[in-house]
C-alpha positions in Angstrom: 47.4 -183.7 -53.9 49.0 -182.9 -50.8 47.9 -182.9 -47.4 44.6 -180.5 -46.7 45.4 -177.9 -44.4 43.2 -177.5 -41.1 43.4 -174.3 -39.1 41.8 -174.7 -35.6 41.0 -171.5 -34.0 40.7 -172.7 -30.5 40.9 -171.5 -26.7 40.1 -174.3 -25.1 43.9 -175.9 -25.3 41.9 -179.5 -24.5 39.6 -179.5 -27.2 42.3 -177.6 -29.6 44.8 -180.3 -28.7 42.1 -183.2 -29.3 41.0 -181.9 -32.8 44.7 -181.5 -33.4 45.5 -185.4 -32.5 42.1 -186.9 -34.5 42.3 -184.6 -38.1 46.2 -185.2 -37.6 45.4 -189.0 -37.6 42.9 -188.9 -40.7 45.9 -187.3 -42.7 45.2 -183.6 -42.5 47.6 -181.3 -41.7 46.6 -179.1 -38.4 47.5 -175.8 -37.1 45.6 -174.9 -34.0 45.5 -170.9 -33.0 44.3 -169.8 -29.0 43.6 -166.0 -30.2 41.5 -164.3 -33.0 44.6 -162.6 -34.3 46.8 -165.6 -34.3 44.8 -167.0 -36.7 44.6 -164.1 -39.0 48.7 -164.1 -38.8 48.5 -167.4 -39.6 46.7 -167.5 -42.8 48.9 -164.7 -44.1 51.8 -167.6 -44.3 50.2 -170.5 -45.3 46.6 -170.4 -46.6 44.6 -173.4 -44.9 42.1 -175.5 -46.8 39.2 -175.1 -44.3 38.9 -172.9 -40.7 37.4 -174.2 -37.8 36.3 -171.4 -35.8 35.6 -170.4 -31.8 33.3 -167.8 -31.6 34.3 -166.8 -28.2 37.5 -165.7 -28.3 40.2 -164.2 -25.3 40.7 -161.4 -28.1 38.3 -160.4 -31.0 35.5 -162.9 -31.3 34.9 -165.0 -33.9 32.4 -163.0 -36.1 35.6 -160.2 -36.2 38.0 -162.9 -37.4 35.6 -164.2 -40.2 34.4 -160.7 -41.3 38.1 -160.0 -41.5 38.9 -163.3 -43.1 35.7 -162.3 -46.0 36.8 -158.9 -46.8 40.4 -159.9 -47.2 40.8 -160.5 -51.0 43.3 -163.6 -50.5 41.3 -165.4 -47.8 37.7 -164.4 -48.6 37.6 -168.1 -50.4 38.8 -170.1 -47.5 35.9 -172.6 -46.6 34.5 -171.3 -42.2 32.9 -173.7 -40.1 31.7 -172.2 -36.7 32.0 -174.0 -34.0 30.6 -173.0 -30.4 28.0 -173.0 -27.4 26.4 -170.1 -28.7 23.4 -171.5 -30.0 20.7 -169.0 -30.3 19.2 -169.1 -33.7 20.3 -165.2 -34.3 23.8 -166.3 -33.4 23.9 -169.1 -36.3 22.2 -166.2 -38.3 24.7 -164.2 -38.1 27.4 -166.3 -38.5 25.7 -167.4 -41.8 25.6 -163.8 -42.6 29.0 -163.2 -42.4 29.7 -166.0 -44.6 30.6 -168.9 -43.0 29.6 -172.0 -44.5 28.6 -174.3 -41.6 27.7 -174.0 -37.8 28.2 -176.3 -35.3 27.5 -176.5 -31.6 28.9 -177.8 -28.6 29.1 -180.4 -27.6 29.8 -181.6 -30.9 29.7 -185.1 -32.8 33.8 -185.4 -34.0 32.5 -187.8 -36.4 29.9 -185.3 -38.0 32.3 -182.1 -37.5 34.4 -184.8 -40.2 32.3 -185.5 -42.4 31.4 -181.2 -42.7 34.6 -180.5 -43.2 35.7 -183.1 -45.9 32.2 -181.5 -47.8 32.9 -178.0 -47.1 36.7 -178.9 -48.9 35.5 -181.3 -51.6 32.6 -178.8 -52.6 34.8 -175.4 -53.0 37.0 -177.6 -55.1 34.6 -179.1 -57.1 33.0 -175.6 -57.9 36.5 -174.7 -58.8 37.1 -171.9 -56.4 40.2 -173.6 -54.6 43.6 -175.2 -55.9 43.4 -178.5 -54.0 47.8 -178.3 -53.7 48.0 -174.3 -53.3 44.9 -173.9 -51.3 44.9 -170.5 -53.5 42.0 -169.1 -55.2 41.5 -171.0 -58.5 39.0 -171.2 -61.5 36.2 -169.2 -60.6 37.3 -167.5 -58.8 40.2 -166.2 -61.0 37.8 -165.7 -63.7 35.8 -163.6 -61.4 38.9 -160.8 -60.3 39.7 -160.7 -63.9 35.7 -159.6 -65.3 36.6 -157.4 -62.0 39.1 -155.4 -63.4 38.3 -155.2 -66.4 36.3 -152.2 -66.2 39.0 -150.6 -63.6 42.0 -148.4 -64.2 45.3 -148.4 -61.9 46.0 -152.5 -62.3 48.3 -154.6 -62.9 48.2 -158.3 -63.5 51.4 -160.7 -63.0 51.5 -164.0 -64.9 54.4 -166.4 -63.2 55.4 -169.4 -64.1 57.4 -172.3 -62.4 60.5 -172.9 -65.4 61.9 -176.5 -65.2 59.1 -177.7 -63.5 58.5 -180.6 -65.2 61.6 -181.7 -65.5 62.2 -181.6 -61.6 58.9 -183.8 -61.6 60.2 -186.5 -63.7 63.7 -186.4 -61.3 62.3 -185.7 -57.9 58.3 -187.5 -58.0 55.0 -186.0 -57.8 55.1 -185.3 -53.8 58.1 -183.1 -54.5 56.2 -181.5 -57.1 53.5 -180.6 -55.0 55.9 -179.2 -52.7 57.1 -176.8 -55.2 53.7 -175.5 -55.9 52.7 -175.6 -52.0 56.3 -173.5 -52.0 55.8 -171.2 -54.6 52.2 -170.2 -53.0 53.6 -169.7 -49.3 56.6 -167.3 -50.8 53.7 -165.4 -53.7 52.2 -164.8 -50.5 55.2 -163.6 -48.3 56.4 -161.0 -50.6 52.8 -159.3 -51.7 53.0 -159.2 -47.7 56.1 -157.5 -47.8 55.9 -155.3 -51.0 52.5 -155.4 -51.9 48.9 -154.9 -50.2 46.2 -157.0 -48.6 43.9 -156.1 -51.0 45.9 -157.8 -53.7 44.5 -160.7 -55.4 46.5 -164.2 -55.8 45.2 -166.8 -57.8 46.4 -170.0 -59.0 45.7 -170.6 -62.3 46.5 -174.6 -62.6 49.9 -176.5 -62.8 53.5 -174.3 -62.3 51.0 -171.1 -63.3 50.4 -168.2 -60.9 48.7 -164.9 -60.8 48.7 -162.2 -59.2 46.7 -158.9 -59.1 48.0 -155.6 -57.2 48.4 -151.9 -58.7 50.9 -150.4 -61.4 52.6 -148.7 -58.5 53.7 -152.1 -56.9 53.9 -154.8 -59.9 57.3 -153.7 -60.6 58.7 -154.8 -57.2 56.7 -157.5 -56.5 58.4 -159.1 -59.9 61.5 -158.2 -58.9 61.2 -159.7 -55.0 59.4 -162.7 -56.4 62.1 -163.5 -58.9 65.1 -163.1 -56.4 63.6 -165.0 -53.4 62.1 -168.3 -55.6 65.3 -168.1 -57.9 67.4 -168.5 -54.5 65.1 -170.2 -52.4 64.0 -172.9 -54.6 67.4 -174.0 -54.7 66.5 -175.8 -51.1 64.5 -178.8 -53.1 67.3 -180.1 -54.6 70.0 -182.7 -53.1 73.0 -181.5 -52.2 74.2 -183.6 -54.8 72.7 -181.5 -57.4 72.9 -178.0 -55.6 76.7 -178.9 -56.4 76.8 -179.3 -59.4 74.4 -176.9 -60.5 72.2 -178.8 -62.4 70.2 -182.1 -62.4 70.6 -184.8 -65.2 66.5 -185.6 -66.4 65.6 -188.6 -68.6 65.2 -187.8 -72.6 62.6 -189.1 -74.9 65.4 -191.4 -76.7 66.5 -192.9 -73.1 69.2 -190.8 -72.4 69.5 -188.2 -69.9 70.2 -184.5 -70.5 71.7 -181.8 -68.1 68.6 -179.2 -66.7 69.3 -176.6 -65.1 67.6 -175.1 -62.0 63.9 -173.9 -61.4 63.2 -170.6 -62.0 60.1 -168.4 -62.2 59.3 -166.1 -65.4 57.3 -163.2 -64.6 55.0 -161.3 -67.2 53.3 -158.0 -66.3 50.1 -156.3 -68.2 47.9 -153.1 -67.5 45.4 -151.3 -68.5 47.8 -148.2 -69.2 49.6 -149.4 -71.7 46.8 -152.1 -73.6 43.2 -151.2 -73.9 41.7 -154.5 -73.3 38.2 -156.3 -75.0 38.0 -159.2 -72.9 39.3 -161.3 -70.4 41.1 -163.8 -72.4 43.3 -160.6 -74.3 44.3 -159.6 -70.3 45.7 -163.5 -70.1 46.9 -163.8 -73.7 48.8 -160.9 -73.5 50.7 -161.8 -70.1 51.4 -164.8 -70.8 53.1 -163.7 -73.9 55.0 -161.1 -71.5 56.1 -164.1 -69.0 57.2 -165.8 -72.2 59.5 -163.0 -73.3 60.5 -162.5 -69.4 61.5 -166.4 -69.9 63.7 -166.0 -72.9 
């Protein structure tokens, strides 16, 4: 996997800057926010492994920013810690209520703060609930949102898959791989932002597969956004080398190489209006089979 992502919500620049410098140096990658609503910006463009999280804030406080973060359906997975001066039991009480998954206060051990937040990452990805590339909802977590629906009317489930994916893995390595998924997350992201709702759901369902959950009214243009930004966009991965000639040449089975075109991603859409559905595995059977026929 790649980096994990860190968001520090922070207004003390000092300590910000510090916990920057030491997760920075044990290979994290850190984003540090000053205000409440910074950080809820910020998770709406790239979805952060773990939050550490100021209570008092210049803004809203930290309680607001994790009750927002918890009844947001793309960031109600993302691991909390808390970490403050308030110390009153009812204040860790309330935190824990909201749910955060740790509490810490200061002054604070930077060795133990560590050590929390490599278990609060390792654990939501060991019970499945996170994609350790993606940082998007995954197993779990999925399953959950699609026994959710279910027994709903007025959805729509997208099934999207990376095209020529592995074939850019065997040109370009594993860490550019990665960066394709980490890619493909950030821009799912940016246009259910910009054509979607908040209360869609985004999930990734392993490898080059995405999903995504929204209403009838809206699956149509998300498709059609999503397949003209990552068809255009994705183009930026390759050398300029290959963006000239249009195509990359991949190693065969027999030694030899063949000519592959482009990444693209195939889109299959499935609701409840037009199947009546037994289970879950017929909603994912059947858009999978509509991505495949969007690929052909």
């Amino acid at each position: 996997m790649g980096k994990a992502r860190l968001l520090i919500v922070e207004d003390d620049i000092d300590i910000g800057n510090m916990l920057k410098i030491y997760f920075a140096g044990m290979d994290f990658d850190v984003d540090v926010a000053v205000r409440g609503s910074d950080a809820l910006e910020k998770t709406k463009h790239a979805l952060p492994h773990l939050i550490v999280l100021d209570i008092m804030l210049p803004d809203i406080d930290g309680y607001e920013v994790c009750r927002n973060l918890r009844t947001n359906m793309r960031t109600s997975h993302i691991p909390v810690i808390f970490l403050t001066q308030k110390d009153e039991r009812s204040d860790k009480l309330q935190g824990l209520e909201l749910g955060a998954d740790d509490y810490i206060t200061k002054p604070f051990d930077i060795e133990e703060l560590k050590l929390r937040v490599q278990g609060a990452i390792k654990r939501a990805e060991r019970e499945s609930l996170t994609d350790p590339r993606s940082g998007l909802p995954a197993g779990r977590l999925i399953e959950e949102q699609l026994r959710r629906i279910i027994r709903e009317k007025g959805w729509a489930l997208l099934d999207a898959r990376v095209n020529e994916f592995e074939a850019f893995k065997d040109v370009y390595g594993f860490v550019a791989g990665d960066d394709v998924l980490r890619f493909a997350a950030m821009l799912i992201n940016e246009v259910v932002d910009e054509v979607g709702a908040s209360s869609d759901f985004i999930g990734h369902a392993g490898g080059d597969n995405f999903i995504i959950i929204t209403t009838e009214e809206k699956a149509d243009a998300i498709k059609g956004r999503l397949k003209e930004r990552f068809n255009h966009e994705v183009q930026t991965h390759y050398n300029f080398i290959d963006r000239q000639q249009g195509f990359v040449q991949a190693p065969a089975p027999d030694g030899s190489t063949v000519k592959v075109p482009f990444m693209t991603i195939s889109v299959g859409v499935v609701s409840p209006s037009e199947h009546a559905f037994a289970d879950i595995r017929e909603i994912t059977e059947m858009a999978a089979e509509a991505r495949r026929q969007d690929a052909a």
